[in-house]
C-alpha positions in Angstrom: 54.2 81.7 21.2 53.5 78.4 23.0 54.1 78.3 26.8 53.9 75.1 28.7 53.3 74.5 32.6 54.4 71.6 34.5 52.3 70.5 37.7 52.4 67.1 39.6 56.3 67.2 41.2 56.9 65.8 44.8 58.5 64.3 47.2 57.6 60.4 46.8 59.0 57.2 48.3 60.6 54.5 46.1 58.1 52.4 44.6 55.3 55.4 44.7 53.5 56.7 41.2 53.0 60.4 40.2 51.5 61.7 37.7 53.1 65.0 36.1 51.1 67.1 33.8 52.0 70.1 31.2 49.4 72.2 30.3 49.6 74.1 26.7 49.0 77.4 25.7 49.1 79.6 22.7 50.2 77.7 19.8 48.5 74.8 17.9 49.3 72.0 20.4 47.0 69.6 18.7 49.4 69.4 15.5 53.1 69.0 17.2 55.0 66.2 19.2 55.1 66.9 22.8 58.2 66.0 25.1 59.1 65.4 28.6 62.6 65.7 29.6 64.7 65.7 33.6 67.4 66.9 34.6 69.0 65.8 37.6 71.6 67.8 40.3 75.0 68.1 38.5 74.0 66.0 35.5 72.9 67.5 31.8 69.3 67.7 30.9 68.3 63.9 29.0 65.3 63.1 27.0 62.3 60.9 29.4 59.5 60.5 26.9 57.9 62.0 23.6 54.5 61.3 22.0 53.0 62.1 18.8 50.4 64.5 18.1 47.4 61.9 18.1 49.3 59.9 21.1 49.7 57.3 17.9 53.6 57.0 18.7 55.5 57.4 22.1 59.3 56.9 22.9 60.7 56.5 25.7 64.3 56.7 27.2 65.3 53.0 28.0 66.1 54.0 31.7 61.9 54.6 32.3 60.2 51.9 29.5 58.1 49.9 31.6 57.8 52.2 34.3 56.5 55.1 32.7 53.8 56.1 30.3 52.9 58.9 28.1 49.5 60.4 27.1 47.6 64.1 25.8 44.4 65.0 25.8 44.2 67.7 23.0 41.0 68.9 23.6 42.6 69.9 27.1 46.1 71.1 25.3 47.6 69.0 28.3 50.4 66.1 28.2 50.8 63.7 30.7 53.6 61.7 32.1 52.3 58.7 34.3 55.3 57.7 36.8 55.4 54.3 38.1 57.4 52.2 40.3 59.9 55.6 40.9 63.5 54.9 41.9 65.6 57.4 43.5 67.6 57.8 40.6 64.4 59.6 39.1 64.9 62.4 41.4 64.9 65.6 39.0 63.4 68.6 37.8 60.8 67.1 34.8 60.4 69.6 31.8 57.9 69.5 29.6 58.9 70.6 26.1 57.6 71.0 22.3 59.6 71.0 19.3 59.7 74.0 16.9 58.4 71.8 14.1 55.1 69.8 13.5 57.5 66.9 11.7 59.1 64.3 13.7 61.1 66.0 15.8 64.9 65.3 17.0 65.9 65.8 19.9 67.5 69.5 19.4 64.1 70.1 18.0 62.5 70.8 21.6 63.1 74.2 22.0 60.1 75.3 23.8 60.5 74.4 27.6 58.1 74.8 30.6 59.9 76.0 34.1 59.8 72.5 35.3 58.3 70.4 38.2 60.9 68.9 41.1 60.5 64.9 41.5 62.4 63.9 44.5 62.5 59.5 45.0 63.7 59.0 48.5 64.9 55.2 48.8 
């Protein structure tokens, strides 16, 4: 059973970078897509970024492309979600997530979900 742990939140000012990580354990992390998702106060959880499992393809939700960047390091199990030029409206709790197939996933596929990591943007 995979479990996933987010580190890297904060409290940033606009225009700041963070980096957020998720660290992988117990399941074969090396052979599935990875996720990261946010949800923000009084607003439904929406997909951020997704990579493949050899960091070959990456997605990403048009609200962050240009801004943000996806990576892994499988030999660490860990994904990364590089945060650039953050806005207020990125303020949210960041979940790192796996699907619950090594095919490309959709989104219902991430069904595996770390506790999350609070970003707060103050303009």
């Amino acid at each position: 059973q995979v479990q996933l742990e987010e580190s890297g939140g904060g409290l940033v000012q606009a225009g700041d970078s963070l980096r957020l990580s998720c660290a992988a354990s117990g399941g074969t992390f090396r052979l599935y897509y990875m996720g990261w998702f946010r949800q923000a106060p009084g607003k439904e959880r929406e997909f951020v970024a997704a990579i493949s499992w050899n960091g070959g393809t990456v997605e990403f939700a048009d609200s962050v492309k240009g801004r943000f960047t996806i990576s892994r390091d499988n030999a660490k199990n860990t994904v990364y979600l590089q945060m650039n030029s953050l806005k207020p409206e990125d303020t949210a709790v960041y979940y790192c997530a796996a699907p619950i197939t090594p095919n490309i996933p959709s989104r219902s596929d991430y069904k595996k979900w770390g506790r999350g990591t609070q970003v707060t943007v103050s303009s």
